[in-house]
C-alpha positions, -999 to +999 in steps of 0.1 A: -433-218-269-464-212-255-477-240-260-452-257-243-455-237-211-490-241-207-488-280-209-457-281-190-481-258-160-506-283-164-484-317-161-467-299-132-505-292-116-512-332-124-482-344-107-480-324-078-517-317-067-508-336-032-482-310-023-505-281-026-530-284-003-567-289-011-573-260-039-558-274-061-579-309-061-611-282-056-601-264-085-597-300-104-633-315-092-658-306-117-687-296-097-666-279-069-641-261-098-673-245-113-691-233-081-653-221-075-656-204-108-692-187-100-682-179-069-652-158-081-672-139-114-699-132-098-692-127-060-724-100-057-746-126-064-767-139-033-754-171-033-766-198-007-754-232-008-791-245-021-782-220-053-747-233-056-758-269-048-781-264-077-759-245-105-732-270-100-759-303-104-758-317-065-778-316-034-777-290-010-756-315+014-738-334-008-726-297-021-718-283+014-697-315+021-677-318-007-669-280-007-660-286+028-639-315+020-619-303-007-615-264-001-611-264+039-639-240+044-675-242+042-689-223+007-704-191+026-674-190+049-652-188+013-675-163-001-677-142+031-633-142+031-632-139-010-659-110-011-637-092+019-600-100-001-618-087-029-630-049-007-597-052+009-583-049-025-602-023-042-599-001-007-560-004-014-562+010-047-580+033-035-615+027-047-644+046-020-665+026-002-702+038-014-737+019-023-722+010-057-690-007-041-705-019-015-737-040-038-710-048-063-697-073-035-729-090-024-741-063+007-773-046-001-764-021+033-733-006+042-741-020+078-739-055+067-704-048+049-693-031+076-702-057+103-683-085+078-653-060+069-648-054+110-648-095+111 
């Protein structure tokens, strides 16, 4: 039964990629699903797009472009909003804002996470 779920999700995610917006073809594209997948394990890393351009195999412009293209949203801009879904979400369940927390996200002062929370 399980099996048949999980093929029926991804013949369903085949099909239909058009009629959910751009993720899902981001998510698909090799390069872009892994810098995706970096991005989202290991948001306290100090990624710029030359260290994504390079994990993922591309050129600092061809990376930044095809990010672009397929997600909506330049790669910093997506770290800067998953990093602050990811604070808004630990804040909720009650998790205090300290060095720790704040490191653990990618800040190395609680000025800079402050001045990108506020945003």
């Amino acid at each position: 039964m399980d099996i048949l779920i999980i093929q029926s999700i991804r013949q369903w995610i085949k099909t239909s990629a058009e009629h959910h917006g751009p993720w899902l073809k981001a998510l698909q594209d090799p390069k872009i699903g892994k810098a995706l997948y970096y991005l989202h394990h290991s948001p306290e890393k100090p990624w710029t797009i030359a260290t994504l351009g390079k994990a993922v195999g591309m050129s600092r412009t061809a990376f930044s472009l095809r990010f672009t293209e397929l997600v909506g949203i330049a790669p910093i801009g997506y770290l800067t909003s998953w990093r602050m879904n990811l604070a808004e979400l630990r804040i909720q369940n009650g998790e205090r804002v300290n060095l720790d927390f704040i490191e653990s996200l990618g800040y190395r002062s609680e000025s800079s996470f402050r001045r990108a929370f506020k945003k």
